[in-house]
MARZADO-938981 format. One line per field, with one value per residue: residue number from 1; x, y, z of N, C-alpha, C in turn; residue in three letters. Coordinates in steps of 0.05 Angstrom, whole numbers. Example, Ala and Ser with C-alpha at 12.3 -4.5 7.8 and 13.67 -1.06 7.14 Angstrom:
BEGIN
nr <- c(1, 2)
neast <- c(264, 257)
nnorth <- c(-114, -45)
nup <- c(156, 142)
caeast <- c(246, 273)
canorth <- c(-90, -21)
caup <- c(156, 143)
ceast <- c(264, 258)
cnorth <- c(-66, 1)
cup <- c(156, 157)
rest <- c(ALA, SER)
This chain:
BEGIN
nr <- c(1, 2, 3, 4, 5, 6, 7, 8, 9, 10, 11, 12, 13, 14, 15, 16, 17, 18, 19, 20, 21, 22, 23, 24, 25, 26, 27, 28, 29, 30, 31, 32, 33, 34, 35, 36, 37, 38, 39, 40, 41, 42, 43, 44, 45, 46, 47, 48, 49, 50, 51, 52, 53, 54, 55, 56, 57, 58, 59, 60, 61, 62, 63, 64, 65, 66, 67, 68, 69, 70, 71, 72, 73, 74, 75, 76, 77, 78, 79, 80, 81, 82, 83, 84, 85, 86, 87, 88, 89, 90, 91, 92, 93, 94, 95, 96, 97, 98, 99, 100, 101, 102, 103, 104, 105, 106, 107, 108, 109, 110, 111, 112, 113, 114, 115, 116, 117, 118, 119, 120, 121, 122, 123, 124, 125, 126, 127, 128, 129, 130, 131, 132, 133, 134, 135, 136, 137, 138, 139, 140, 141, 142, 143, 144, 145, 146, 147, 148, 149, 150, 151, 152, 153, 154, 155, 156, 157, 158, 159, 160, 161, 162, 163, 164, 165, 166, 167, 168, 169, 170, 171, 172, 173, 174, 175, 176, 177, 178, 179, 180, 181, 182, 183, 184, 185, 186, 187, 188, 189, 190, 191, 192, 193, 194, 195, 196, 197, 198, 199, 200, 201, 202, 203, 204, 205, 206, 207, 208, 209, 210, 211, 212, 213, 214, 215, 216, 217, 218, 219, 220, 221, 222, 223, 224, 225, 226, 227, 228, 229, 230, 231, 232, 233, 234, 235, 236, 237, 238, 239, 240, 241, 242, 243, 244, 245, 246, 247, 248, 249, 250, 251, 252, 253, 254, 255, 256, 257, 258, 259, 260, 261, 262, 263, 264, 265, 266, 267, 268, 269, 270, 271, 272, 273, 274, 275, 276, 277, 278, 279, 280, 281, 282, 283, 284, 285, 286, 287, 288, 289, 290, 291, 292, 293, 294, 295, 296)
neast <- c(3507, 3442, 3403, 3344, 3297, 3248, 3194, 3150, 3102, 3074, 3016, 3041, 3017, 2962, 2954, 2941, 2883, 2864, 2871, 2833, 2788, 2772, 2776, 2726, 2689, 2685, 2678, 2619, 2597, 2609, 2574, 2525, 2514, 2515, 2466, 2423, 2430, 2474, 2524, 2573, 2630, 2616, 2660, 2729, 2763, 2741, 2694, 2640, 2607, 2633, 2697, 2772, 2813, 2864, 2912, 2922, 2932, 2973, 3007, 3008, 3037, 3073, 3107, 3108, 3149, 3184, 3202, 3230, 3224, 3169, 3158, 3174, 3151, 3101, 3078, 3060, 3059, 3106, 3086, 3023, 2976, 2929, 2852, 2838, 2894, 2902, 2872, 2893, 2924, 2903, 2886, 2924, 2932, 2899, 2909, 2963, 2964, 2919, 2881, 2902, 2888, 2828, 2817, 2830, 2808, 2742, 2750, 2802, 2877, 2925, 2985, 3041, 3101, 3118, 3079, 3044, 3011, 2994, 2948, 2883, 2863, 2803, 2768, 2695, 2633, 2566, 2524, 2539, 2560, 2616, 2653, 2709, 2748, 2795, 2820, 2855, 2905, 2900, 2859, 2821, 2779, 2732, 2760, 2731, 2752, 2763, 2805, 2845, 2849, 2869, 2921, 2943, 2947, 2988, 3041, 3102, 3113, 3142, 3152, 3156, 3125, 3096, 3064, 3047, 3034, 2996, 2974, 2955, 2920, 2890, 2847, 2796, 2766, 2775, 2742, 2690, 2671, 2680, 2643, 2597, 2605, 2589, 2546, 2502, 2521, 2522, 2494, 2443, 2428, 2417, 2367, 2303, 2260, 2304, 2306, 2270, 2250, 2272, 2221, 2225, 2181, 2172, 2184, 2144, 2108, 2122, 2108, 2052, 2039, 2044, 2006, 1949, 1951, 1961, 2013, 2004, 1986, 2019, 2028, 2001, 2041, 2077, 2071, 2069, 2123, 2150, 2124, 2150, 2194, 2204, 2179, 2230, 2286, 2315, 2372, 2391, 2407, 2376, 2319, 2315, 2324, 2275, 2241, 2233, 2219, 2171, 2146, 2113, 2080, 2021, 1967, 1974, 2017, 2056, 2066, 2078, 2127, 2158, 2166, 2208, 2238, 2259, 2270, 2319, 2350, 2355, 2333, 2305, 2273, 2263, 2302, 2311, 2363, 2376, 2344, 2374, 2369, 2335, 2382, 2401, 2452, 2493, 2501, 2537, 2595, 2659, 2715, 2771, 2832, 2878, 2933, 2968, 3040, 3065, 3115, 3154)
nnorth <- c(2359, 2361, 2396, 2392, 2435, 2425, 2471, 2483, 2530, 2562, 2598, 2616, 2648, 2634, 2583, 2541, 2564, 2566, 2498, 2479, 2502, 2469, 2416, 2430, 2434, 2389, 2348, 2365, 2364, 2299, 2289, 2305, 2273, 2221, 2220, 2225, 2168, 2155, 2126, 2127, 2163, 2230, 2280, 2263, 2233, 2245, 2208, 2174, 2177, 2206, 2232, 2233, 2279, 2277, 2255, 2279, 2336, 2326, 2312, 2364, 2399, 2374, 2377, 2436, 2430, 2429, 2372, 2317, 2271, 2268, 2269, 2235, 2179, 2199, 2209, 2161, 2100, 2050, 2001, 2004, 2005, 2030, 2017, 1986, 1963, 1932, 1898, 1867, 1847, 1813, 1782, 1757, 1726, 1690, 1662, 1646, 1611, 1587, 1539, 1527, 1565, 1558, 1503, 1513, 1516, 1551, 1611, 1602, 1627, 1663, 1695, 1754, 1791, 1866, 1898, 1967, 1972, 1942, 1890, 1856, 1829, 1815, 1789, 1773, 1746, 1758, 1716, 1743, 1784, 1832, 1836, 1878, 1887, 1906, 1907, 1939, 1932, 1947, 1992, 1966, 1971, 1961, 1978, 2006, 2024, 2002, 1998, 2021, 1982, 1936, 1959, 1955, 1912, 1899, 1858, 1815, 1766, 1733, 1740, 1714, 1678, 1690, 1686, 1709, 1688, 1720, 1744, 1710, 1692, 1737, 1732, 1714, 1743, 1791, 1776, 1772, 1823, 1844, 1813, 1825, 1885, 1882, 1862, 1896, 1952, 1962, 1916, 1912, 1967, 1969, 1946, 1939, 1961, 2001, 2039, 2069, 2129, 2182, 2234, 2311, 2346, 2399, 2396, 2361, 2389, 2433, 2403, 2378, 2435, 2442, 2403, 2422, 2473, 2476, 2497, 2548, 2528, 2490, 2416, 2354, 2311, 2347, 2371, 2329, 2315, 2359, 2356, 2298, 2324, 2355, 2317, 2290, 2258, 2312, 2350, 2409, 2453, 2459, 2450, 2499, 2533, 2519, 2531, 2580, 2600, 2593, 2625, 2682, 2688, 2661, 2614, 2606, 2638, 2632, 2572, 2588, 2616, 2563, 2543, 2569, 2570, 2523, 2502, 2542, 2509, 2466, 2418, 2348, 2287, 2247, 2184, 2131, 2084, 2022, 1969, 1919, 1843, 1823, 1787, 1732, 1745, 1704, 1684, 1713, 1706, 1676, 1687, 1687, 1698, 1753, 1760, 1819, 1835, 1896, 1932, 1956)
nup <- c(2068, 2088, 2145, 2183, 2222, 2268, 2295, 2357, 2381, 2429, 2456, 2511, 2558, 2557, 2554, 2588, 2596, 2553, 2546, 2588, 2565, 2524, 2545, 2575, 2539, 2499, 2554, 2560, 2509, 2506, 2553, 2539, 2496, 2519, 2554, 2512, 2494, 2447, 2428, 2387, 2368, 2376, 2364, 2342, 2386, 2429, 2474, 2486, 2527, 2595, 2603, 2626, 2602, 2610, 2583, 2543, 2555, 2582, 2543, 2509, 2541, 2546, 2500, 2511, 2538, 2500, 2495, 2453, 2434, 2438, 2374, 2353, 2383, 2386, 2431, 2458, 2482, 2468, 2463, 2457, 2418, 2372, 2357, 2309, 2296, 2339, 2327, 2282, 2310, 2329, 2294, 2271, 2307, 2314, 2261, 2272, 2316, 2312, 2320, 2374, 2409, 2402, 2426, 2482, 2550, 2581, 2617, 2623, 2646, 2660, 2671, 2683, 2687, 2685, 2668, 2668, 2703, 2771, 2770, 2750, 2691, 2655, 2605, 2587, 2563, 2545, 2512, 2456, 2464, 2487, 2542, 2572, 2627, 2673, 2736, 2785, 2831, 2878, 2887, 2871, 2833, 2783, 2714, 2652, 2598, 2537, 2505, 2542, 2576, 2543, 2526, 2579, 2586, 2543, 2520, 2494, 2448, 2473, 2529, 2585, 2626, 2686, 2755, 2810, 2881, 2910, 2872, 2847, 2882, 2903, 2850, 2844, 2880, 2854, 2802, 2819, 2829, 2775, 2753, 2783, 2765, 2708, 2708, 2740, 2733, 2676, 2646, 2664, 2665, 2619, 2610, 2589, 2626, 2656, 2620, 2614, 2607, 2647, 2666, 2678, 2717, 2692, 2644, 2628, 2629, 2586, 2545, 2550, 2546, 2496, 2478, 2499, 2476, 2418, 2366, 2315, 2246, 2241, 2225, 2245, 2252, 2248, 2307, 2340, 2331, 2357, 2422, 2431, 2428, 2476, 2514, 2553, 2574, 2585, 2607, 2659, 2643, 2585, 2613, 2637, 2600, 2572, 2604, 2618, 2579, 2584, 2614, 2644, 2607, 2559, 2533, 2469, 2450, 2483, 2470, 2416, 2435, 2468, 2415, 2392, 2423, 2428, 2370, 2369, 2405, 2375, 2380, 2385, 2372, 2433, 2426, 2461, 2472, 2444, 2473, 2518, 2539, 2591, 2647, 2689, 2738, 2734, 2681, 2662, 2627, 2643, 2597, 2586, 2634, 2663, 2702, 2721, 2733, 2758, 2732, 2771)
caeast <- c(3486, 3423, 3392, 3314, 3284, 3222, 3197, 3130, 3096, 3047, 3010, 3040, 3000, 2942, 2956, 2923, 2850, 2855, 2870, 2813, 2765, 2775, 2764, 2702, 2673, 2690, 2653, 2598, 2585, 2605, 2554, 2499, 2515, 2505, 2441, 2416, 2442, 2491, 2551, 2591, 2641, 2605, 2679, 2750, 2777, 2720, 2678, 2609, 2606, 2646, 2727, 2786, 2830, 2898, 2934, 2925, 2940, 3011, 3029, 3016, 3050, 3109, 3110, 3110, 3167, 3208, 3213, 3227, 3216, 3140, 3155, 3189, 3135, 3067, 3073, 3046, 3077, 3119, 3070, 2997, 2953, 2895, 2832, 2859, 2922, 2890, 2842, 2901, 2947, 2885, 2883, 2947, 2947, 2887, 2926, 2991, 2954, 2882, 2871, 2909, 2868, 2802, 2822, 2834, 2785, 2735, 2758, 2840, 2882, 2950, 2996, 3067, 3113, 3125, 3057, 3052, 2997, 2985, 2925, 2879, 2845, 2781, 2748, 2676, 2615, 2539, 2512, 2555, 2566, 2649, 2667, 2738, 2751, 2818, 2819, 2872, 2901, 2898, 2836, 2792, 2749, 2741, 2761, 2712, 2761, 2768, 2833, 2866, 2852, 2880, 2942, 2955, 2960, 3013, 3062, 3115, 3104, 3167, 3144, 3152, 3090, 3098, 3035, 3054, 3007, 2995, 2960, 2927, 2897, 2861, 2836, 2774, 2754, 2770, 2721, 2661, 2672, 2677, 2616, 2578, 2607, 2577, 2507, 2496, 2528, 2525, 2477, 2418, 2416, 2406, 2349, 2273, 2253, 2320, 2311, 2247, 2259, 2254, 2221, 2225, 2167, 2169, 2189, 2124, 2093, 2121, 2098, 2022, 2027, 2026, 1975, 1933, 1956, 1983, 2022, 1988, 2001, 2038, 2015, 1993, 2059, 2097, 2066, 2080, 2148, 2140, 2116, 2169, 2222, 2211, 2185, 2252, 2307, 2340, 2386, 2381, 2408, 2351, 2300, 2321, 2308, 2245, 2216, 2241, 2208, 2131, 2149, 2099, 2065, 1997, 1958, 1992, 2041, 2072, 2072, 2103, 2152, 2169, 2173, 2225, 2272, 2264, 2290, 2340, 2371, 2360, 2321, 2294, 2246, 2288, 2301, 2326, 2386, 2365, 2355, 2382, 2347, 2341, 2396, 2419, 2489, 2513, 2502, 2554, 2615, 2685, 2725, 2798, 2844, 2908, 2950, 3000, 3052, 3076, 3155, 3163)
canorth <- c(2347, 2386, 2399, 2406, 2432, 2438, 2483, 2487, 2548, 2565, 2613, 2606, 2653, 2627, 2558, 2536, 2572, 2541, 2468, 2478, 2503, 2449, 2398, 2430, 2431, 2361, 2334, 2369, 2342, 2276, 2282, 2307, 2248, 2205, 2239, 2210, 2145, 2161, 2107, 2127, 2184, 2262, 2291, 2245, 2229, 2251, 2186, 2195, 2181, 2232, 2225, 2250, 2289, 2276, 2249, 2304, 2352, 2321, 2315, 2392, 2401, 2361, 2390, 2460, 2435, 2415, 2344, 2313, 2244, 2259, 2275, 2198, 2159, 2217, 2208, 2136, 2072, 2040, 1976, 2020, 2004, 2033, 1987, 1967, 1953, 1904, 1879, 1866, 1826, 1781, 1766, 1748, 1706, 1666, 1651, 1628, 1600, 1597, 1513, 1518, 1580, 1539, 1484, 1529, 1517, 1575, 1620, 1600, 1649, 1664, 1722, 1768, 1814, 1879, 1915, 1990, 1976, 1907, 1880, 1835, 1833, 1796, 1778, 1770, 1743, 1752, 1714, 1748, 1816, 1821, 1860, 1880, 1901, 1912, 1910, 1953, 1912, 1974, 2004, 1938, 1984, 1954, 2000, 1994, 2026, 1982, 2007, 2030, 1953, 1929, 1974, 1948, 1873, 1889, 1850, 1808, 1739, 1723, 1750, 1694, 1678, 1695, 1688, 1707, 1675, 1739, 1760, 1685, 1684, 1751, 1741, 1705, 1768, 1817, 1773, 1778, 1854, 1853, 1805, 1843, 1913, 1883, 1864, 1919, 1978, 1964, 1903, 1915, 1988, 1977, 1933, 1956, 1970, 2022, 2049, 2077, 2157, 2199, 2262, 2322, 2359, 2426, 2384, 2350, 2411, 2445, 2382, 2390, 2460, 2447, 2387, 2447, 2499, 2473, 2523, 2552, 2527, 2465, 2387, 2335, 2302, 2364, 2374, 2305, 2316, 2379, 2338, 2282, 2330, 2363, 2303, 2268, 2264, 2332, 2364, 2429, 2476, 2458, 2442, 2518, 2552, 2528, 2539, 2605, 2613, 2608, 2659, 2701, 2676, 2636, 2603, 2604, 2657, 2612, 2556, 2598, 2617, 2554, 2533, 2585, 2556, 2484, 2492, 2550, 2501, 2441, 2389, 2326, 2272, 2231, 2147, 2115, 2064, 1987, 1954, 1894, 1833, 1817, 1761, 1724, 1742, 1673, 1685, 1738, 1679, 1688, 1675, 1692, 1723, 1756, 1773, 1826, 1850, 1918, 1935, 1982)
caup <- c(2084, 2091, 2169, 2188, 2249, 2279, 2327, 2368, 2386, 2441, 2473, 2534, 2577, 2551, 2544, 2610, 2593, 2521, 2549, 2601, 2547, 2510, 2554, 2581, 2512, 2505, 2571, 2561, 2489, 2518, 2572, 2520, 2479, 2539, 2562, 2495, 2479, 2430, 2433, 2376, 2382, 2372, 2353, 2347, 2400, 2442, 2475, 2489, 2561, 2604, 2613, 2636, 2583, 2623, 2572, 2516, 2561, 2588, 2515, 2497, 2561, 2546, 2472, 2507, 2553, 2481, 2500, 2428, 2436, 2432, 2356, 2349, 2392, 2373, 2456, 2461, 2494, 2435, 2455, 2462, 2392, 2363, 2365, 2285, 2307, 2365, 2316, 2268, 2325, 2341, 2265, 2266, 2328, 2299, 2245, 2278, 2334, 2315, 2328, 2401, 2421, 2404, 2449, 2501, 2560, 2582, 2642, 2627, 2654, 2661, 2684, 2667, 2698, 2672, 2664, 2673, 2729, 2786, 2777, 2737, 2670, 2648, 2579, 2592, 2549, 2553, 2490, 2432, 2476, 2495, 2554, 2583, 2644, 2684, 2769, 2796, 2847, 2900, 2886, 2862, 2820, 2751, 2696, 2633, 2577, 2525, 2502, 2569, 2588, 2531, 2538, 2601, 2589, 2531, 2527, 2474, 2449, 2482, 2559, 2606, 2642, 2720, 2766, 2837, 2899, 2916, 2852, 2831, 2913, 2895, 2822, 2843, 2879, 2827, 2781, 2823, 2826, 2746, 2745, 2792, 2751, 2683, 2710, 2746, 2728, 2648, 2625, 2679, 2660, 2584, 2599, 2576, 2644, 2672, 2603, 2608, 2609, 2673, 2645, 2694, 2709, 2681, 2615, 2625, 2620, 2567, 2536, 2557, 2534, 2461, 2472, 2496, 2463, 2387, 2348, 2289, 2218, 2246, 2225, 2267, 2250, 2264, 2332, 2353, 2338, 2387, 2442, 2438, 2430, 2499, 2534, 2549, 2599, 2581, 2632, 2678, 2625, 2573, 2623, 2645, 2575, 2562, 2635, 2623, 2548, 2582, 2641, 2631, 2575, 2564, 2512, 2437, 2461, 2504, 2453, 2402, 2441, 2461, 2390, 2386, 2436, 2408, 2338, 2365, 2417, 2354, 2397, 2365, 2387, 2446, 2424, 2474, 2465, 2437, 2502, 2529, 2548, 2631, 2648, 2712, 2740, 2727, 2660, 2655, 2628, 2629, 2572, 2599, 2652, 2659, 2720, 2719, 2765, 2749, 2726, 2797)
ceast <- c(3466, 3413, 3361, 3314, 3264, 3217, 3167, 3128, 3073, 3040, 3010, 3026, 2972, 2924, 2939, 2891, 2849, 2850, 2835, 2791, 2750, 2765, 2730, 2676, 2672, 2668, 2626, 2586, 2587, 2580, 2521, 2497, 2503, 2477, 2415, 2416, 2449, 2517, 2575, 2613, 2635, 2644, 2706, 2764, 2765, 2703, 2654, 2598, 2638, 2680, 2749, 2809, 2857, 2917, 2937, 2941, 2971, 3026, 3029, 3031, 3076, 3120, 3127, 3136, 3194, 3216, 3200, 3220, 3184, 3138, 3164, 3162, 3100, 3055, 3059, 3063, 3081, 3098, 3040, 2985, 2938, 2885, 2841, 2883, 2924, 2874, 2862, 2922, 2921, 2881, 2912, 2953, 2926, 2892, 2943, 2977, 2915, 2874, 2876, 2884, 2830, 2793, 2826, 2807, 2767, 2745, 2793, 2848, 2910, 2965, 3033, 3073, 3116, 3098, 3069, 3032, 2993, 2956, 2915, 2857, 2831, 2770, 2718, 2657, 2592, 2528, 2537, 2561, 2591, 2641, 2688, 2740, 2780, 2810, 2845, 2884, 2896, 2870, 2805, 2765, 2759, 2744, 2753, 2727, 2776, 2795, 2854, 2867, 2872, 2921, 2948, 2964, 2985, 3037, 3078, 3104, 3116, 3170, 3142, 3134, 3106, 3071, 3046, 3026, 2992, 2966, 2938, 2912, 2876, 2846, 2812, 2763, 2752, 2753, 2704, 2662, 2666, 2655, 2594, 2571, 2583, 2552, 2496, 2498, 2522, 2505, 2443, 2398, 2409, 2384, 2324, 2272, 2276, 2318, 2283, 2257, 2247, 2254, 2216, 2201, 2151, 2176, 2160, 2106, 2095, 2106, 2060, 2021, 2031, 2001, 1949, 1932, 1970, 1976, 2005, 1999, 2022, 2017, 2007, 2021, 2084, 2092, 2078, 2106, 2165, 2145, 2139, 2197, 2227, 2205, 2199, 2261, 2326, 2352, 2384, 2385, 2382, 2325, 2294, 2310, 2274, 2224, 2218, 2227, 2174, 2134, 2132, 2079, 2043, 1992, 1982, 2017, 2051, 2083, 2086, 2124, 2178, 2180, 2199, 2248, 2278, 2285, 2314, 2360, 2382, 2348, 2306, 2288, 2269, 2279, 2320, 2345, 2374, 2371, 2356, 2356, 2353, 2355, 2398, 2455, 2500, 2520, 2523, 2588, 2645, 2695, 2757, 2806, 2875, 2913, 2966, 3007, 3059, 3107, 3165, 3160)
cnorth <- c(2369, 2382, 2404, 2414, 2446, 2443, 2483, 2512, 2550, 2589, 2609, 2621, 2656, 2599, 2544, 2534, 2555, 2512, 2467, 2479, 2489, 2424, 2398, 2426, 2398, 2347, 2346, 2355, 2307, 2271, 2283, 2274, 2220, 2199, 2225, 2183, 2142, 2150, 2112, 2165, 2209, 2279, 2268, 2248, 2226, 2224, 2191, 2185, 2199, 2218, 2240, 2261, 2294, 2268, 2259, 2319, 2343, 2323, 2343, 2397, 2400, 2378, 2413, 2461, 2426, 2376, 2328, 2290, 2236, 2256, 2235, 2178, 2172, 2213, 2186, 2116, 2060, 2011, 1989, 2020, 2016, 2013, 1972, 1956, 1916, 1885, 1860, 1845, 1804, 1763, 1745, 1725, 1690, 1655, 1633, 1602, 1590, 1569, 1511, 1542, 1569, 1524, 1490, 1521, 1542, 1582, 1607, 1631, 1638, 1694, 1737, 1789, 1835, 1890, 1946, 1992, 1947, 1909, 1853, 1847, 1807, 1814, 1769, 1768, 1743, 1744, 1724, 1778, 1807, 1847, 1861, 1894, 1901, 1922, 1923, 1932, 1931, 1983, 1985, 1952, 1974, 1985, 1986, 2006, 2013, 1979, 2005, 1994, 1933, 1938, 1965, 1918, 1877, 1886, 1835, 1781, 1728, 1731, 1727, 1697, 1677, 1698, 1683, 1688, 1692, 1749, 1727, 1689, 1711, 1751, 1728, 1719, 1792, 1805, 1779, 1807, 1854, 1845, 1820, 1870, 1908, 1887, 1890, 1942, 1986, 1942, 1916, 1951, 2003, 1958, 1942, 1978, 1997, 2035, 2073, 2113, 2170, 2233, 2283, 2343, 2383, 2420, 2369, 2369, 2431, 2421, 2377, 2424, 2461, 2432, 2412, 2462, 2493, 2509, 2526, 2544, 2504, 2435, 2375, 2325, 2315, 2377, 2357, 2304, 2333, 2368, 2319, 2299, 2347, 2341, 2285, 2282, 2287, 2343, 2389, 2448, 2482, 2462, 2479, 2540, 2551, 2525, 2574, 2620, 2605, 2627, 2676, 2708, 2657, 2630, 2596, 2620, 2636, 2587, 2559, 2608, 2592, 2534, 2549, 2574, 2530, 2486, 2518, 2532, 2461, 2415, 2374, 2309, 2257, 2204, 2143, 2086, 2041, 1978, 1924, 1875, 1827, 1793, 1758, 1738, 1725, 1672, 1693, 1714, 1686, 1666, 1664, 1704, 1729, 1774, 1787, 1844, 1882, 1922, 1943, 1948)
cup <- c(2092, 2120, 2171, 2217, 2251, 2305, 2331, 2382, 2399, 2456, 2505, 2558, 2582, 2549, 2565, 2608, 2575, 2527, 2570, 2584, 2536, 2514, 2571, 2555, 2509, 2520, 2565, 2537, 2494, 2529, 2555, 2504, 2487, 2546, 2537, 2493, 2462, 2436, 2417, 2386, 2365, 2360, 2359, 2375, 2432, 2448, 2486, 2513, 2576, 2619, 2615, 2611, 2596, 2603, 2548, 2532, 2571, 2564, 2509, 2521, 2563, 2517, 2484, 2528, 2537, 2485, 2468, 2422, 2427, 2402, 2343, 2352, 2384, 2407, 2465, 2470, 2467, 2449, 2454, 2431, 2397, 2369, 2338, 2286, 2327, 2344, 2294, 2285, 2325, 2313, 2268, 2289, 2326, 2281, 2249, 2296, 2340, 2333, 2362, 2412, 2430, 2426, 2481, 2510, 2573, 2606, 2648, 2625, 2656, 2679, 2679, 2687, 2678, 2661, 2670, 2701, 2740, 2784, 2761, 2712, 2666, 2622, 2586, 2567, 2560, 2525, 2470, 2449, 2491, 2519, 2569, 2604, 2657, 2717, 2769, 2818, 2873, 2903, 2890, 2849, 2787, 2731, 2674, 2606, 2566, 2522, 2522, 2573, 2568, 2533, 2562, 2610, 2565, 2534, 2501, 2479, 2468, 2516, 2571, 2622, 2667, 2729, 2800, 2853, 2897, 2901, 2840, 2857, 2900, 2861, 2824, 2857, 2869, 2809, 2787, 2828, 2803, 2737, 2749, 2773, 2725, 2691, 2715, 2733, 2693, 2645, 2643, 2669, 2633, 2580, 2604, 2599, 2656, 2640, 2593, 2612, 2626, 2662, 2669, 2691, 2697, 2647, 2608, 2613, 2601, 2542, 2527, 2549, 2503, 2459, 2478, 2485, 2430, 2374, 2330, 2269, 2225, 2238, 2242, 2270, 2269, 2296, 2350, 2359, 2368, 2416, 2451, 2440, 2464, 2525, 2535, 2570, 2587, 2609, 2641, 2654, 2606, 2585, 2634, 2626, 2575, 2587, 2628, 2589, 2560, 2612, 2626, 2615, 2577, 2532, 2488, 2442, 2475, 2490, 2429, 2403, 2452, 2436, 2384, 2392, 2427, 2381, 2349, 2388, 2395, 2363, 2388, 2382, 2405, 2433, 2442, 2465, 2464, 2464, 2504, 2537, 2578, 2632, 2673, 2709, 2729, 2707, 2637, 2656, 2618, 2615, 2583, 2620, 2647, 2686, 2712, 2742, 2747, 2748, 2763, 2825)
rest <- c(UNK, UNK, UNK, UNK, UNK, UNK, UNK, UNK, UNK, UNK, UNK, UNK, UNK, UNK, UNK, UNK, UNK, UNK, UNK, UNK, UNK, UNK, UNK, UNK, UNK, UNK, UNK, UNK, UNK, UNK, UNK, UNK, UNK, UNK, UNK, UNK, UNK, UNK, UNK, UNK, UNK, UNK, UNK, UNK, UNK, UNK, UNK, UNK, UNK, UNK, UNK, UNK, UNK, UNK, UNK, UNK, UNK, UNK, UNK, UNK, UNK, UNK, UNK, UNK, UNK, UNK, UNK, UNK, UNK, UNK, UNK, UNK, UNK, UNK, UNK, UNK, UNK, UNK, UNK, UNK, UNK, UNK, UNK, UNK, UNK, UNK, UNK, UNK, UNK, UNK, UNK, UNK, UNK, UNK, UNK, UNK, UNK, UNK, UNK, UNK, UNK, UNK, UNK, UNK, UNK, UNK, UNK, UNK, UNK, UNK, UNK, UNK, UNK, UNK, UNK, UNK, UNK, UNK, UNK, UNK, UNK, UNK, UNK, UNK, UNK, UNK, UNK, UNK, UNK, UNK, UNK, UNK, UNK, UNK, UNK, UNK, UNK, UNK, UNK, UNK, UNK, UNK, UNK, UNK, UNK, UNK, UNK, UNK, UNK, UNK, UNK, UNK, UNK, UNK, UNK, UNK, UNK, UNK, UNK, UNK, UNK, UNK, UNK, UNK, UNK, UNK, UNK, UNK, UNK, UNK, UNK, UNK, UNK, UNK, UNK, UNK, UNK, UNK, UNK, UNK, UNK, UNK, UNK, UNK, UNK, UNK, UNK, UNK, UNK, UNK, UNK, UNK, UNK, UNK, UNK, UNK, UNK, UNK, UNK, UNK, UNK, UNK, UNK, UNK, UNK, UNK, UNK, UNK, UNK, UNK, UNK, UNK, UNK, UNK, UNK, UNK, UNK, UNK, UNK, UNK, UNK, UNK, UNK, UNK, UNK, UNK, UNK, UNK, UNK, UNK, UNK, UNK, UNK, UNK, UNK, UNK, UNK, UNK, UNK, UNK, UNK, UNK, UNK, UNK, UNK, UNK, UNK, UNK, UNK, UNK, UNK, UNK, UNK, UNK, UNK, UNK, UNK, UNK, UNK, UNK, UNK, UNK, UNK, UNK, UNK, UNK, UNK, UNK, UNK, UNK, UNK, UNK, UNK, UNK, UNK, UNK, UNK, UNK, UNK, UNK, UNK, UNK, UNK, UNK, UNK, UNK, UNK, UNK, UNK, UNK, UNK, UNK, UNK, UNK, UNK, UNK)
């Protein structure tokens, strides 16, 4: 009978800086990504608004504390899917169940013991736009990760439905929190008007210093580009360089220098994110709910 084993190796008096590093690199391209309107994900794993890297780091953590189990489960709740995985049960449960689901009336809800957190989940529609949210039952702040929310209603076919008082009396104030959350916080601020770009004014002005001052040997085209690429919502670091590339400097000098910092920090015309159209609250229609109590 032959034996394997594997071993893990870390820099353990280093391991700390590295994980920190890591995750600062991370948020910040997150936040850039953001800063844009860039929705898809800038590196794996990485989402392009700004989040907490707690659950990488417990796994190299646990790795570096030998706990082998992570090598069995890859450190994941034996029920916790990918979004394929999810996309791949809902096939399957329109299949088994597609005709009763149909029949289903809008805003049915239900509820289960045995979560990993108490609260409530909602399915929400605006038009053809889905969104998921999850209430804590403690906190009452919706949480907007698709995944994590998903992850937290799983459960077996075979889970007996339970719906304490407790938890059906508050789920008609955890909705108008989630209703309120969508309009506000997420549909209102992708429509024309909150989308318009607040450009800061030392960005204005590097802006107005090519309209005055164009580079030499540049197009009309390529000027314009110029122009749009510094007037946008960039953040303090950027806004920082190229205040700091006409220090000093006037006319063309000043303009060729900041042509300098442009293409060496890579900056391209800003587009703002496809915006939304303006809706009523009311509008905002639930689909489903789900109570759950927690195991504890």
């Amino acid at each position: 009978m032959t034996y394997s084993r594997l071993r893990c190796f870390f820099p353990d008096k280093r391991l700390d800086n590295l994980l920190e590093i890591e995750a600062r690199i991370r948020r910040k391209l997150a936040q850039a990504a953001a800063s844009v309107g860039v929705e898809q994900e800038v590196i794996p794993g990485a989402t392009a608004s700004d989040r907490v890297f707690a659950e990488t780091r417990e796994e190299i953590e646990a790795l570096s504390r030998e706990r082998f189990d992570l090598f069995e489960t890859a450190g994941e709740d034996t029920n916790a899917h990918s979004s394929e995985e999810y996309r791949q049960e809902i096939r399957k449960g329109l299949k088994n169940y597609g005709e009763r689901i149909q029949h289903l009336p809008g805003g049915v809800g239900s509820g289960f013991r045995g979560g990993s957190a108490k609260g409530h989940f909602f399915c929400a529609k605006v038009g053809e736009r889905v969104f998921l949210r999850f209430v804590p039952f403690a906190e009452g702040v919706p949480d907007r990760d698709t995944l994590g929310c998903l992850r937290l209603i799983a459960c077996r076919e075979d889970t007996p439905r339970e719906l304490s008082e407790e938890l059906a009396a508050r789920a008609y104030g955890a909705w108008e929190s989630v209703r309120k959350d969508i309009f506000s916080n997420e549909w209102m601020k992708a429509t024309p008007a909150s989308l318009q770009p607040r450009v800061k004014l030392s960005l204005r002005a590097a802006a107005d210093q090519f309209r005055k001052f164009p580079p030499p040997g540049l197009s009309l085209q390529e000027l314009d580009r110029l122009v749009e690429s510094v007037e946008a919502p960039w953040g303090a670091r950027i806004e920082r360089v190229l205040r700091e590339a006409l220090e000093g400097k006037s006319g063309i000098d000043a303009s060729t220098s900041l042509v300098e910092k442009i293409r060496f920090l890579g900056l391209q015309p800003y587009r703002p994110p496809e915006p939304l159209p303006p809706i009523e609250e009311d509008e905002i229609r639930l689909v489903c709910w789900m109570a759950v109590e927690s195991t504890s």
